[in-house]
Backbone of each chain as ProteinMPNN parsed JSONL, in Angstrom:
{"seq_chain_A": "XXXXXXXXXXXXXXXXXXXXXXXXXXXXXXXXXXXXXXXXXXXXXXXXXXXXXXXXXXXXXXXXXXXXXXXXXXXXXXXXXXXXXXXX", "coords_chain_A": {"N_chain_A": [[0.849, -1.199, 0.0], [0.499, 2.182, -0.319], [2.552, 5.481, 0.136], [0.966, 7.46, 1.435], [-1.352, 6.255, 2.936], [-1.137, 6.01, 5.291], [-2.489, 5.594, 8.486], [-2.33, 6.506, 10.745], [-1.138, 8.789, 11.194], [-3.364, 10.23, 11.283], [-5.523, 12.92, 12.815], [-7.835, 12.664, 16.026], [-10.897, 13.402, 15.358], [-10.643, 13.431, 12.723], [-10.583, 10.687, 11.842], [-12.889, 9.697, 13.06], [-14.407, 11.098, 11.587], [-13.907, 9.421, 9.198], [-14.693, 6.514, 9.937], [-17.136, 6.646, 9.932], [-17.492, 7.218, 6.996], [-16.669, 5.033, 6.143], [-18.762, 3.405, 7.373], [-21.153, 4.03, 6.08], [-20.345, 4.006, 4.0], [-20.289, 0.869, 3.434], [-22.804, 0.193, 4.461], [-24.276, 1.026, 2.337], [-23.311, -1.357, 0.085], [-24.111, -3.086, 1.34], [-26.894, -2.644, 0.738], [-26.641, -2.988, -2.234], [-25.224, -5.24, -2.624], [-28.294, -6.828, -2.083], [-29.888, -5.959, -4.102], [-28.441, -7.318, -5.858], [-28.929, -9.967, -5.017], [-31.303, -10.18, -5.563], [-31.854, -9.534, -8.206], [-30.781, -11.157, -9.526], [-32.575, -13.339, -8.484], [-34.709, -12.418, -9.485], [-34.66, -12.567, -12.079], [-34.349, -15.247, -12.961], [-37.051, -16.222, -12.558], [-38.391, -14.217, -14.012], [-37.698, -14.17, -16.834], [-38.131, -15.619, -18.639], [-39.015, -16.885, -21.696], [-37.668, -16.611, -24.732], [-34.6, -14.776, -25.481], [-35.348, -11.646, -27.339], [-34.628, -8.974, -27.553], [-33.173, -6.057, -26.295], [-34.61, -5.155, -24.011], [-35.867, -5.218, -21.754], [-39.293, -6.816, -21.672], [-42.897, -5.466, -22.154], [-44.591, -6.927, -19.828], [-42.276, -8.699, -19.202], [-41.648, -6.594, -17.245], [-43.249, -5.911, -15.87], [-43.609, -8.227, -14.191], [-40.962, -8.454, -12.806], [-41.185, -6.296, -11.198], [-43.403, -6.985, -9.493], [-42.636, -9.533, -8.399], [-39.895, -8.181, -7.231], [-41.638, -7.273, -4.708], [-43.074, -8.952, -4.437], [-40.894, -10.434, -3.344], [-40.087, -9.484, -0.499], [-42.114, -8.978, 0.521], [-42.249, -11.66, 1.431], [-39.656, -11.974, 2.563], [-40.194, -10.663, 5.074], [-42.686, -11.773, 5.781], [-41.322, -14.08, 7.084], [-39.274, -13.217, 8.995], [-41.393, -11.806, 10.953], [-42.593, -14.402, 11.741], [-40.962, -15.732, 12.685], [-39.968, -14.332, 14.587], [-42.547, -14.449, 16.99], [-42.592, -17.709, 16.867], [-40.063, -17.58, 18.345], [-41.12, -16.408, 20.82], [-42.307, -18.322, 21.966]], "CA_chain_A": [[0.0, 0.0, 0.0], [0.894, 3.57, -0.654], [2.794, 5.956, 1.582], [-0.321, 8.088, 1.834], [-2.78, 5.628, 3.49], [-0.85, 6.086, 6.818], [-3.731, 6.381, 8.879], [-2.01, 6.528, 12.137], [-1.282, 9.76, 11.876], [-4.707, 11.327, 11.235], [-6.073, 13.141, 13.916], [-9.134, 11.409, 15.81], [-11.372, 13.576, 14.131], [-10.473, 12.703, 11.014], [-10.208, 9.011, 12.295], [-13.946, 9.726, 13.094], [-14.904, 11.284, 10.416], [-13.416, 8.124, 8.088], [-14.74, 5.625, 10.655], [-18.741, 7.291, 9.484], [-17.815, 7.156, 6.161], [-17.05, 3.501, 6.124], [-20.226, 2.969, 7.647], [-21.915, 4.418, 5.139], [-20.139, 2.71, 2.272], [-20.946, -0.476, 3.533], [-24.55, 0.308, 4.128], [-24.538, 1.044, 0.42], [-22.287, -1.847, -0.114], [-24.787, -4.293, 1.824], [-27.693, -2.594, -0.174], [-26.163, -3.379, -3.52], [-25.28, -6.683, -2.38], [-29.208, -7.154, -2.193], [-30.207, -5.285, -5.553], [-27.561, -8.208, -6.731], [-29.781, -11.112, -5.378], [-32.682, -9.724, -5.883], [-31.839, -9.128, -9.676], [-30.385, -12.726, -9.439], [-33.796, -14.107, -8.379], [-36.246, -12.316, -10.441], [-34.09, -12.869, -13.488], [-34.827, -16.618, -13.189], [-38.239, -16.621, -12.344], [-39.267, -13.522, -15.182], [-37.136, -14.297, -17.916], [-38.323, -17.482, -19.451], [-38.806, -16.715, -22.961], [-36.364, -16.237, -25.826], [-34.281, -13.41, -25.434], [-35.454, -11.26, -28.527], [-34.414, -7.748, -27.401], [-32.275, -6.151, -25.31], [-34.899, -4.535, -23.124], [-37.615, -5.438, -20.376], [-40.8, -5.887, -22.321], [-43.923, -5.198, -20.628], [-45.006, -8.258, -19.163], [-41.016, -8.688, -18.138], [-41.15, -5.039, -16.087], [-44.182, -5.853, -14.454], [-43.112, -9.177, -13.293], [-39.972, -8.029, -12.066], [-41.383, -5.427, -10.042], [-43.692, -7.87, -8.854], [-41.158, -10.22, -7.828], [-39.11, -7.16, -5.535], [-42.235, -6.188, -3.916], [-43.172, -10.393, -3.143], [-39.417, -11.131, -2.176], [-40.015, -8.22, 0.223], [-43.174, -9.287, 1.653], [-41.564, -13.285, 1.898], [-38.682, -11.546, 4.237], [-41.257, -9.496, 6.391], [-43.258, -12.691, 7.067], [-40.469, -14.984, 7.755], [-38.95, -12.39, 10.208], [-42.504, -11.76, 11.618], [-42.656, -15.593, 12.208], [-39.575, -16.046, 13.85], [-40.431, -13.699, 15.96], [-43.266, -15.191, 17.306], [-41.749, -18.859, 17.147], [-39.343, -16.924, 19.381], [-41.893, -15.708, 22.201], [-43.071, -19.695, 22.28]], "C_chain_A": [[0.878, 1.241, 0.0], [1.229, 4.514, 0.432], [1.729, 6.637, 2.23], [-1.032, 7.846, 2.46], [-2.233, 5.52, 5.151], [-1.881, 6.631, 7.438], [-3.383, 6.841, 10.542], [-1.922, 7.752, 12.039], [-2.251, 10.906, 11.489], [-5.18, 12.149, 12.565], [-7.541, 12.289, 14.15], [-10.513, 11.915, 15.756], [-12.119, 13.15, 12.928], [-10.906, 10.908, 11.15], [-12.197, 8.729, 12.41], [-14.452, 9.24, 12.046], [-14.82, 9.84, 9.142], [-14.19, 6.9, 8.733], [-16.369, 5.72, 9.965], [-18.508, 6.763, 8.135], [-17.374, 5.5, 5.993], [-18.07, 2.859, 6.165], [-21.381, 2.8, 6.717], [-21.642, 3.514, 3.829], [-20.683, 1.514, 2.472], [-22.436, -0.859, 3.926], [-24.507, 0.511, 2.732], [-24.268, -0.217, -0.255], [-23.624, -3.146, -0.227], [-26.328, -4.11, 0.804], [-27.363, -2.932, -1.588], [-25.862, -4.736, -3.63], [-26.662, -7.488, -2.64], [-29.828, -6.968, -3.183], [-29.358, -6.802, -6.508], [-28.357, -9.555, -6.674], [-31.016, -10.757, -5.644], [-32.661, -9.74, -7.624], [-31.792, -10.753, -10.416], [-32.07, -13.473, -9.712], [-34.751, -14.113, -9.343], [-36.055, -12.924, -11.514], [-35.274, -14.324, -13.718], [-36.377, -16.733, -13.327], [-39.02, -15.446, -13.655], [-38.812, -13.721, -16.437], [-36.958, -15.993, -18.277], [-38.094, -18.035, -20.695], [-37.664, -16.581, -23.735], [-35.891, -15.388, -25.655], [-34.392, -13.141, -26.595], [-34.418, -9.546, -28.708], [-33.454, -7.152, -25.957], [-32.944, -5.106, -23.835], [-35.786, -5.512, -22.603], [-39.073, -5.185, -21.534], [-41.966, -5.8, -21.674], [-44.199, -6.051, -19.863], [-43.313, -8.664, -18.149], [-40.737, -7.858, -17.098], [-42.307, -5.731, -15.176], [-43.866, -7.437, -13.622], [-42.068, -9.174, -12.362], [-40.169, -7.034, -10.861], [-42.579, -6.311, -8.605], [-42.98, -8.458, -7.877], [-40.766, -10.017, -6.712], [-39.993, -7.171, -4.727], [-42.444, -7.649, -2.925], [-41.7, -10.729, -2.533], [-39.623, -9.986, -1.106], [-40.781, -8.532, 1.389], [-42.752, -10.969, 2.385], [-40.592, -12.691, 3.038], [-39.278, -11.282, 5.359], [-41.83, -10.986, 6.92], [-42.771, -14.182, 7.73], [-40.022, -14.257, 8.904], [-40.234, -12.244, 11.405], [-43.184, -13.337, 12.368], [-41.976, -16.058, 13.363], [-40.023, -15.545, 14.677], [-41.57, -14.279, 17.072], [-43.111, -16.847, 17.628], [-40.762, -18.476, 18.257], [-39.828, -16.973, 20.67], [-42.245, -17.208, 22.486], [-42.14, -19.938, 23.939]], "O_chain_A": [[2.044, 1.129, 0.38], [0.565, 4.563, 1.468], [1.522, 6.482, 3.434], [-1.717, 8.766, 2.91], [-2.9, 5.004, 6.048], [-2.293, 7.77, 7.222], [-4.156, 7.414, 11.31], [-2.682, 8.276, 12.853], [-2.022, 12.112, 11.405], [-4.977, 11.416, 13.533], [-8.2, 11.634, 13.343], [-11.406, 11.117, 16.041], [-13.197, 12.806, 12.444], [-11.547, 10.235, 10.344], [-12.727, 7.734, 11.914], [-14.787, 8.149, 11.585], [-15.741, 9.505, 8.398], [-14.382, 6.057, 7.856], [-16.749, 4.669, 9.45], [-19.233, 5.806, 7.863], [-18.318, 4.85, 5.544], [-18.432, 1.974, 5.39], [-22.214, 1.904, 6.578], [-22.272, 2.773, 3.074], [-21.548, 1.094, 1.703], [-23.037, -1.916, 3.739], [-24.985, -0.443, 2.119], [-24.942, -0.365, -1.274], [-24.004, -3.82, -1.185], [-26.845, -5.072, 0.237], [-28.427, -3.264, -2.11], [-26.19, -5.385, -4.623], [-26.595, -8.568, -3.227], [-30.583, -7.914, -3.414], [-29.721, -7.171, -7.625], [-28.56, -10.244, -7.674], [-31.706, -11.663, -6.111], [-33.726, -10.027, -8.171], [-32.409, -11.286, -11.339], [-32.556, -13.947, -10.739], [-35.389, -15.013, -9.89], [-36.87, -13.691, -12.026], [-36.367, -14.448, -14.271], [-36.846, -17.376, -14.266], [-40.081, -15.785, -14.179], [-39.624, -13.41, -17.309], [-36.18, -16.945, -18.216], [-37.44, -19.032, -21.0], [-36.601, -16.418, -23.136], [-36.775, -14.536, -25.557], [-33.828, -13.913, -27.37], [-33.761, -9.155, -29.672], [-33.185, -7.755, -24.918], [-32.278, -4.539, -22.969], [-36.291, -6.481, -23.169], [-39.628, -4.188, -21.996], [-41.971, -6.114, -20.484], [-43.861, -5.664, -18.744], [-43.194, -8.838, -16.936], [-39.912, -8.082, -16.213], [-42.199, -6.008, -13.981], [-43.97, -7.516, -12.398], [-42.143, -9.751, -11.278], [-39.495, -6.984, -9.832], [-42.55, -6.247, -7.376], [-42.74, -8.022, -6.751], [-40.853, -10.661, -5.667], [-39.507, -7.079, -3.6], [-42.266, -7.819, -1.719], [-41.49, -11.206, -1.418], [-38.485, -9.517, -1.116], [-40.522, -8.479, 2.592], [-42.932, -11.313, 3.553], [-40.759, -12.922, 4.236], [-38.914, -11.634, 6.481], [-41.611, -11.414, 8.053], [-43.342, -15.01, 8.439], [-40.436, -14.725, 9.964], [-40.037, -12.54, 12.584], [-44.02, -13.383, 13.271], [-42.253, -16.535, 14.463], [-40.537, -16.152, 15.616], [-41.074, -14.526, 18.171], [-43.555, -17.218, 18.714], [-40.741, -19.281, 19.188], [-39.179, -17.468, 21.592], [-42.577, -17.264, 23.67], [-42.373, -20.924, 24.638]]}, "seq_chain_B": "XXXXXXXXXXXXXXXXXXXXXXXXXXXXXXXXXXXXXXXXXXXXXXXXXXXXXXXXXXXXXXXXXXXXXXXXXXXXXXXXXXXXXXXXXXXXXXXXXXXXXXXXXXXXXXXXXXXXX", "coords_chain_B": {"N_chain_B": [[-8.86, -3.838, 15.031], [-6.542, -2.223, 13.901], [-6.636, -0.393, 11.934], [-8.423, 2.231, 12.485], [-7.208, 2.564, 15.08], [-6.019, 3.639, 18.371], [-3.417, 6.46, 19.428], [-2.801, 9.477, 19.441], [-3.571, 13.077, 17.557], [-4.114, 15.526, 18.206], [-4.964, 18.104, 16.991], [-5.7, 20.491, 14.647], [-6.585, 19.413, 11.513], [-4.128, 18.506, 8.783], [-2.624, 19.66, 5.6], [-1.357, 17.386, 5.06], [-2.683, 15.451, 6.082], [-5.275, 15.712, 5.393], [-4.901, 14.789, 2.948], [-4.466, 12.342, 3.473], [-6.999, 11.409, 4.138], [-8.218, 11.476, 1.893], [-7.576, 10.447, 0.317], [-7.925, 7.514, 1.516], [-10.725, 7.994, 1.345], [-11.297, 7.631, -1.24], [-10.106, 5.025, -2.023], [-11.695, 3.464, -0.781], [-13.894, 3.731, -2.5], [-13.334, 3.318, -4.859], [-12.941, 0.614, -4.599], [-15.437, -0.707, -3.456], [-16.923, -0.026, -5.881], [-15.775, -1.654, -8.281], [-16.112, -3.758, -6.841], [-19.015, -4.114, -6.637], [-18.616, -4.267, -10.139], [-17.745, -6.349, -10.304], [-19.279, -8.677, -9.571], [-21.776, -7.747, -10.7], [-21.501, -8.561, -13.869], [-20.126, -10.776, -13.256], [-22.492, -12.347, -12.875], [-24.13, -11.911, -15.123], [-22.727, -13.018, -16.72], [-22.869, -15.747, -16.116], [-26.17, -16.198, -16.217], [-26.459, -15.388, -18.863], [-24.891, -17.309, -20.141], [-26.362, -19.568, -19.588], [-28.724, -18.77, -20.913], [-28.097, -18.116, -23.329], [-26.147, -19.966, -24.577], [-26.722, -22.613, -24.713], [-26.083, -25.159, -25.688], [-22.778, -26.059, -26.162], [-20.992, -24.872, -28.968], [-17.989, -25.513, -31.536], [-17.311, -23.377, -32.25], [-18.302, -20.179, -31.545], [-21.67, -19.261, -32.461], [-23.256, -16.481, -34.554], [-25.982, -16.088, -34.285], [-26.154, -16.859, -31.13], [-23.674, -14.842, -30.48], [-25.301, -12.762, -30.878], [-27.373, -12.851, -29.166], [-26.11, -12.985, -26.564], [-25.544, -10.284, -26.553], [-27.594, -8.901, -25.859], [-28.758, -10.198, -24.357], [-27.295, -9.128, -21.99], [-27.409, -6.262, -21.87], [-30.488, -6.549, -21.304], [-29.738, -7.771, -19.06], [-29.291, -5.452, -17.132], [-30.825, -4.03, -17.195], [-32.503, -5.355, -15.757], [-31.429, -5.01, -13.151], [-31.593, -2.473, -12.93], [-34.255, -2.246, -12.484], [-35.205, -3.975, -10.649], [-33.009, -2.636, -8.286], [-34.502, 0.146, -8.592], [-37.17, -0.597, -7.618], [-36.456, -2.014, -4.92], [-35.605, 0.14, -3.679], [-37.34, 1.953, -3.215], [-39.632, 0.463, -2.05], [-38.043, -0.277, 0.531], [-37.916, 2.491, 1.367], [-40.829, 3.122, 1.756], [-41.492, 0.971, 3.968], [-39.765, 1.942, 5.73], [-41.197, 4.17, 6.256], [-43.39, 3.426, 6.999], [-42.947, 2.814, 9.595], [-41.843, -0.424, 9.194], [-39.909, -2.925, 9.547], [-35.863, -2.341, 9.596], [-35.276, -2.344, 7.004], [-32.658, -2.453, 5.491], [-30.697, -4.194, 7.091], [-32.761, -6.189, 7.901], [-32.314, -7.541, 5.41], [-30.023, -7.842, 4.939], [-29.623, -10.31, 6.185], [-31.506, -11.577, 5.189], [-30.05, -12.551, 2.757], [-27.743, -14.046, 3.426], [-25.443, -12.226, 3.87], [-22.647, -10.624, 2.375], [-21.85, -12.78, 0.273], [-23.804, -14.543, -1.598], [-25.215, -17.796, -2.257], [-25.597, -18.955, -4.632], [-23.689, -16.885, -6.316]], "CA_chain_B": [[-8.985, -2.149, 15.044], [-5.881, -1.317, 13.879], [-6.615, 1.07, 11.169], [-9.049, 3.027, 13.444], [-7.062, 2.871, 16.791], [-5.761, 5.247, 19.08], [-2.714, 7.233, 18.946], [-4.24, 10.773, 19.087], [-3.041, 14.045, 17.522], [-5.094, 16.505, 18.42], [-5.016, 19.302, 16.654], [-6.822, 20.864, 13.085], [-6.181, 18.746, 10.017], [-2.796, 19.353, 8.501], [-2.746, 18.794, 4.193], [-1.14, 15.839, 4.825], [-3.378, 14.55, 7.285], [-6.612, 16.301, 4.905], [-4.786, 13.99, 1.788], [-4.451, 10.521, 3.835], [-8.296, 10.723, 4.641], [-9.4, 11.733, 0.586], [-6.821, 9.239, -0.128], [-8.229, 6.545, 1.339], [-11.902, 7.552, 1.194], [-11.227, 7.527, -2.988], [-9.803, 3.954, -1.91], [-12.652, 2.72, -0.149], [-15.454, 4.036, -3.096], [-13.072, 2.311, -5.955], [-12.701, -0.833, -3.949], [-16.928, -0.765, -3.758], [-17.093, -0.051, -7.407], [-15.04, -2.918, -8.133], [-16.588, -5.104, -6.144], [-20.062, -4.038, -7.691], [-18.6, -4.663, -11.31], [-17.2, -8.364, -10.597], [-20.598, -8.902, -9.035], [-22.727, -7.508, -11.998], [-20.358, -9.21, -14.202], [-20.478, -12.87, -12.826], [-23.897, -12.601, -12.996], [-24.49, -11.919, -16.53], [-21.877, -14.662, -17.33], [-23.885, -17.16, -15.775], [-27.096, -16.237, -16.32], [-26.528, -15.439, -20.262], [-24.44, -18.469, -20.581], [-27.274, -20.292, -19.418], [-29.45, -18.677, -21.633], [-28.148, -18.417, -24.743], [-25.103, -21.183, -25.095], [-27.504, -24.262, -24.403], [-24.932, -26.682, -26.296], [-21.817, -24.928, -26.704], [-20.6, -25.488, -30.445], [-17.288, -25.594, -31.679], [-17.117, -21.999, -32.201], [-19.446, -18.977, -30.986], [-22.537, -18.632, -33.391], [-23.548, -14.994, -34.638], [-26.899, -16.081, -32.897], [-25.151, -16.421, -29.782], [-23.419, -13.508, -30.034], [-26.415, -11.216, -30.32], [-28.568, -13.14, -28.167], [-25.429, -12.533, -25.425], [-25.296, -8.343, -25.868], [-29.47, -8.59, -25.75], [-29.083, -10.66, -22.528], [-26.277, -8.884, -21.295], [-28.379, -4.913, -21.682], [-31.803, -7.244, -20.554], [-29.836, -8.301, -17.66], [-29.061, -4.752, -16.299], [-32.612, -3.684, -17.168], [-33.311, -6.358, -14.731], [-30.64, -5.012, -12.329], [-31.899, -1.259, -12.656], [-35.775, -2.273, -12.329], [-34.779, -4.337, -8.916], [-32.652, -1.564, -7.476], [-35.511, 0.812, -8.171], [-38.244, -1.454, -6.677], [-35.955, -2.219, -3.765], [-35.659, 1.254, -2.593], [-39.091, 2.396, -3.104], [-39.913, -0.444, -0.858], [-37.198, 0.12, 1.483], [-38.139, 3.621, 2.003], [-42.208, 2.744, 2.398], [-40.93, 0.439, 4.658], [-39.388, 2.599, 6.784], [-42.301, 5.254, 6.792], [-44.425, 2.855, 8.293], [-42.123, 1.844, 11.176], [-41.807, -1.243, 9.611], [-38.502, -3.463, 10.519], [-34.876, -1.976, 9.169], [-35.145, -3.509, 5.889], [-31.153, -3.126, 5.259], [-30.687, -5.141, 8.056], [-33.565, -7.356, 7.639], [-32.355, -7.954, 3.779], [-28.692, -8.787, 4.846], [-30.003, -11.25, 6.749], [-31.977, -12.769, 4.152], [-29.301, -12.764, 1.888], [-27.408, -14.187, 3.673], [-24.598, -11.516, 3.963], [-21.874, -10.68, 1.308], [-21.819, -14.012, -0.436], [-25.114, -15.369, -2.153], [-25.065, -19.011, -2.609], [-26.293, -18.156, -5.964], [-22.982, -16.378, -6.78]], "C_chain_B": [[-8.009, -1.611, 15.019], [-5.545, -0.061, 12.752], [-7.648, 2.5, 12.201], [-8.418, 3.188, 14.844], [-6.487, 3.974, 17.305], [-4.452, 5.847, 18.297], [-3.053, 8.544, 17.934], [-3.261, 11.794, 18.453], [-4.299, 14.848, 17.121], [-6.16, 18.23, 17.892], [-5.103, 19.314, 15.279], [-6.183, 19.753, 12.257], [-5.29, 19.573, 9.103], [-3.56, 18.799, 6.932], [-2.052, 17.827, 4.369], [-1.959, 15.138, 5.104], [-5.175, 14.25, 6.211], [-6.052, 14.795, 3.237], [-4.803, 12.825, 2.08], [-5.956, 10.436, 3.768], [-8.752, 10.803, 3.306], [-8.665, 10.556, 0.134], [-7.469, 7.847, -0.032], [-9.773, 6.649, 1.718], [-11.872, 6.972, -0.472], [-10.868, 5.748, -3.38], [-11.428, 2.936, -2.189], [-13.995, 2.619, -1.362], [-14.834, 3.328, -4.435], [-12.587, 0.476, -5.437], [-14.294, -1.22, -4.185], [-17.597, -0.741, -5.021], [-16.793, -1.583, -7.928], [-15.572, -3.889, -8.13], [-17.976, -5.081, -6.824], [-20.185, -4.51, -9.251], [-18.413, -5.669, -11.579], [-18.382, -8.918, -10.38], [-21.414, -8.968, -10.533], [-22.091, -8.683, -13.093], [-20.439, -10.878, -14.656], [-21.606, -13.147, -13.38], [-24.766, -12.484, -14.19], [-23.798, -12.818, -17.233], [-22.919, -15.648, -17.003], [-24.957, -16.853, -16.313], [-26.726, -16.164, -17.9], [-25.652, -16.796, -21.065], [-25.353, -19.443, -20.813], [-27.871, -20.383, -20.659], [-29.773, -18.748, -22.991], [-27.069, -19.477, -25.284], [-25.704, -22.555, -24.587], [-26.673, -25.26, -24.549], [-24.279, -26.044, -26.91], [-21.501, -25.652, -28.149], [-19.221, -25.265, -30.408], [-16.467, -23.866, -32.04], [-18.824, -21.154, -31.942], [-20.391, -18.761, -32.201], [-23.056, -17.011, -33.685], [-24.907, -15.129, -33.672], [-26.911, -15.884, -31.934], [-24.391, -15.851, -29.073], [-24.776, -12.208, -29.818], [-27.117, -11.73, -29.403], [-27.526, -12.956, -27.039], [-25.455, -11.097, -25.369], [-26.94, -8.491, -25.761], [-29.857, -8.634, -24.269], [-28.808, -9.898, -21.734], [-27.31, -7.039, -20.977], [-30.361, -5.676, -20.941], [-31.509, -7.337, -19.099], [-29.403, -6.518, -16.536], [-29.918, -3.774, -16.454], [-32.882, -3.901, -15.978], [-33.424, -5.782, -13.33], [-31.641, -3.856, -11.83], [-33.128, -1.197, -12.223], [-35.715, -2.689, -10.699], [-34.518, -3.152, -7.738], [-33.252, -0.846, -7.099], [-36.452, 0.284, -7.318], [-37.949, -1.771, -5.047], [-36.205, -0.837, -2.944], [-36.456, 2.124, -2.701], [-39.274, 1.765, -2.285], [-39.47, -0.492, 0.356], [-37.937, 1.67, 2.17], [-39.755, 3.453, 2.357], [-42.306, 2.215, 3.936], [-40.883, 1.152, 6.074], [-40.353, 3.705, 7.298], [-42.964, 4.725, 7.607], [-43.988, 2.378, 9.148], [-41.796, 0.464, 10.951], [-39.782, -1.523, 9.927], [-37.281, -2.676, 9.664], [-34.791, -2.785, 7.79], [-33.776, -3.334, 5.392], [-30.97, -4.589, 6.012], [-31.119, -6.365, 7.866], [-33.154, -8.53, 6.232], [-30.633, -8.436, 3.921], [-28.6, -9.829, 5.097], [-30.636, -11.995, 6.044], [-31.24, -13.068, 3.248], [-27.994, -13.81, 2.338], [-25.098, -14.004, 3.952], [-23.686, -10.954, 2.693], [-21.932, -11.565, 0.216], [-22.615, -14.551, -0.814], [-24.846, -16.589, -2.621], [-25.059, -19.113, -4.171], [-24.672, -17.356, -6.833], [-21.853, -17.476, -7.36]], "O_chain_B": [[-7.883, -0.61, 15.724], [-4.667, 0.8, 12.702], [-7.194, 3.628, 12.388], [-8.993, 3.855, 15.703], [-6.456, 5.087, 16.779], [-4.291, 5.83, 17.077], [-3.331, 8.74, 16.751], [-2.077, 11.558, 18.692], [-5.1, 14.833, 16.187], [-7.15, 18.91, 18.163], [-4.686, 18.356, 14.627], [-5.092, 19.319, 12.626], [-5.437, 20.735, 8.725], [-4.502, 18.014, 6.816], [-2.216, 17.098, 3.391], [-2.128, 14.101, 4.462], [-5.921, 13.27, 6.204], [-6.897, 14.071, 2.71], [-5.108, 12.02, 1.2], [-6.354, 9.359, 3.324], [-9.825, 10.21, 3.193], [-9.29, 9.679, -0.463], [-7.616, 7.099, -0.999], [-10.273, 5.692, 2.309], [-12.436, 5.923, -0.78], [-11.141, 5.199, -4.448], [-11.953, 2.236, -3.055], [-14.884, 1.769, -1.292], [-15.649, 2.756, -5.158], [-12.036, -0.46, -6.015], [-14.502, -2.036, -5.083], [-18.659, -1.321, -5.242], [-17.621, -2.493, -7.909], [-15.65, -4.773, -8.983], [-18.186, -6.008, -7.607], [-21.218, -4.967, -9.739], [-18.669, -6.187, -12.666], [-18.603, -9.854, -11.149], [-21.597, -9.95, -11.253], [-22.446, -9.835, -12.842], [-20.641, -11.649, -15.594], [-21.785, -14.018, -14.231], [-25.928, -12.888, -14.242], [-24.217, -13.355, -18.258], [-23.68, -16.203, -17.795], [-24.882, -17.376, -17.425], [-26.704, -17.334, -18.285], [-25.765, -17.146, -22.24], [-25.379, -20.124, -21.839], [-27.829, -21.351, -21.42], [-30.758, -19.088, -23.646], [-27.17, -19.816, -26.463], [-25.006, -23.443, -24.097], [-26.5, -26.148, -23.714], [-24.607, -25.447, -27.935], [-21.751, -26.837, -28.367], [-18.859, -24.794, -29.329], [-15.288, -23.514, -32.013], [-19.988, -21.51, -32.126], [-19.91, -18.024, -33.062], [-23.213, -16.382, -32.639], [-25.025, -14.531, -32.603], [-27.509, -14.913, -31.469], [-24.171, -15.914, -27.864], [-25.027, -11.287, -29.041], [-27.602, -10.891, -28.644], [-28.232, -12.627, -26.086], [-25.399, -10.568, -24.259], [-27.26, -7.399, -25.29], [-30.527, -7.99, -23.461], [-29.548, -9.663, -20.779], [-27.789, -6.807, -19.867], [-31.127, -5.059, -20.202], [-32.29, -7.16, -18.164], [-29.275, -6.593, -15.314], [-29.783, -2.695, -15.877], [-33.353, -3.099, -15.172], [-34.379, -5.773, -12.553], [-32.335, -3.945, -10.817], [-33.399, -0.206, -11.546], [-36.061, -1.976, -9.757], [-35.22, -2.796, -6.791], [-33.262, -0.572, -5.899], [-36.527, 0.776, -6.192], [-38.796, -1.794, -4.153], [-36.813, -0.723, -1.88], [-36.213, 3.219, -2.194], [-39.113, 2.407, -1.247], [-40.236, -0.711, 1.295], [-38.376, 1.78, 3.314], [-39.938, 3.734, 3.541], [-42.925, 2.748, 4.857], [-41.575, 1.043, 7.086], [-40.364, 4.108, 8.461], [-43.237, 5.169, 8.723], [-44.552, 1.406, 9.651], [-41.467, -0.188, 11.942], [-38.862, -0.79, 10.289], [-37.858, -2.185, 8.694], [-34.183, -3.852, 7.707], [-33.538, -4.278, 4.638], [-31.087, -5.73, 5.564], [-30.445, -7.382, 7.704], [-33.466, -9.706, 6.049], [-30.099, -9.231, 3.148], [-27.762, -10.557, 4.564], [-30.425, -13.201, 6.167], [-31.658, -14.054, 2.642], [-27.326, -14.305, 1.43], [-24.135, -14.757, 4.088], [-24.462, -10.875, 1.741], [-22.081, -11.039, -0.887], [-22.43, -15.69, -0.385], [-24.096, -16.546, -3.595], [-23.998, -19.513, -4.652], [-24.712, -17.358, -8.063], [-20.868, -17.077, -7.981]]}, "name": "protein", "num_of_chains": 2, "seq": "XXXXXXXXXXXXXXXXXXXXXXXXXXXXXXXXXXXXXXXXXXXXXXXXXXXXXXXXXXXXXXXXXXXXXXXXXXXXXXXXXXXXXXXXXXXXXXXXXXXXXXXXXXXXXXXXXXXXXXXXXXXXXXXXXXXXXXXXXXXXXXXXXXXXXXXXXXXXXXXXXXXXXXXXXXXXXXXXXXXXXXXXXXXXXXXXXXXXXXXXXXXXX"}
């Protein structure tokens, strides 16, 4: 690594400040991670047909959005389960 | 924690000090890039391999070339339609108090690594 990335001698501050923005990247990081299976999933399940074109045609958009909104609601009521399986 | 640990100096941000932190935020956002493009990437390999090389031939058909750039702009249709949908949902989500859906969604993913990848 590069002499530059010496982080020791930042002030702690700065050390902060960098410590936040990490945070942040990897909240972005972890959201993009999910946009990745999520894209993963629908793929399979909306894209059946021939590929003819190189776009989404209607029936492909609305399934896909479909899709996000049920993988969305499948998380919520597995979590909402557990939970409850939990309190037993 | 030894990029974050102690060893304090206390006082304003020198330009050296102001170039280590752009230094290695500029790190940290082409390391995330990166990692986003091997990701995207993979995932149009596989999936368009799938889709359009059924029974590979002895050389690449013109078929099989266009039906790979069709897939390949289809598949980040796919990507961009998801992303949107995700964080529409995400942010609903959160209006109505419901649960942290980052959180909730790392957890279903089961973190960095998708089996799937």
């Amino acid at each position: 690594m590069d002499q530059t990335l010496d982080v020791s001698k930042l002030s702690d501050a700065d050390k902060k400040e960098l410590s936040q923005y990490l945070q942040n990247e990897s909240q972005k990081a972890a959201i993009q991670q999910n946009v990745h299976h999520i894209a993963d999933t629908c793929w399979k399940k909306c894209i059946t047909s021939k590929i003819s074109s190189g776009r989404l045609d209607k029936n492909e958009e609305a399934c896909a959005s479909n899709c996000v909104d049920r993988w969305m609601d499948t998380n919520l009521a597995v979590l909402k389960h557990l939970e409850t399986l939990q309190r037993q | 924690m030894g990029l974050f640990g102690s060893s304090s100096t206390p006082t304003a941000s020198s330009p050296e000090q102001q170039e280590i932190k752009s230094a290695v935020m500029k790190h940290l956002q082409q390391e995330a890039a990166m990692n986003n493009a091997r990701q995207l990437i993979g995932k149009v390999n596989q999936h368009c391999f799938d889709h359009c090389v059924p029974a590979p031939g002895s050389t690449m058909t013109p078929s099989e070339s266009t039906c790979l750039s069709q897939c390949m702009e289809k598949y980040i249709s796919m990507w961009n339609v998801a992303s949107k949908a995700y964080l529409a949902r995400a942010a609903t989500e959160r209006k109505t108090g419901g649960l942290d859906t980052v959180a909730m969604n790392s957890l279903a993913t089961g973190g960095p690594s998708p089996s799937s990848m």
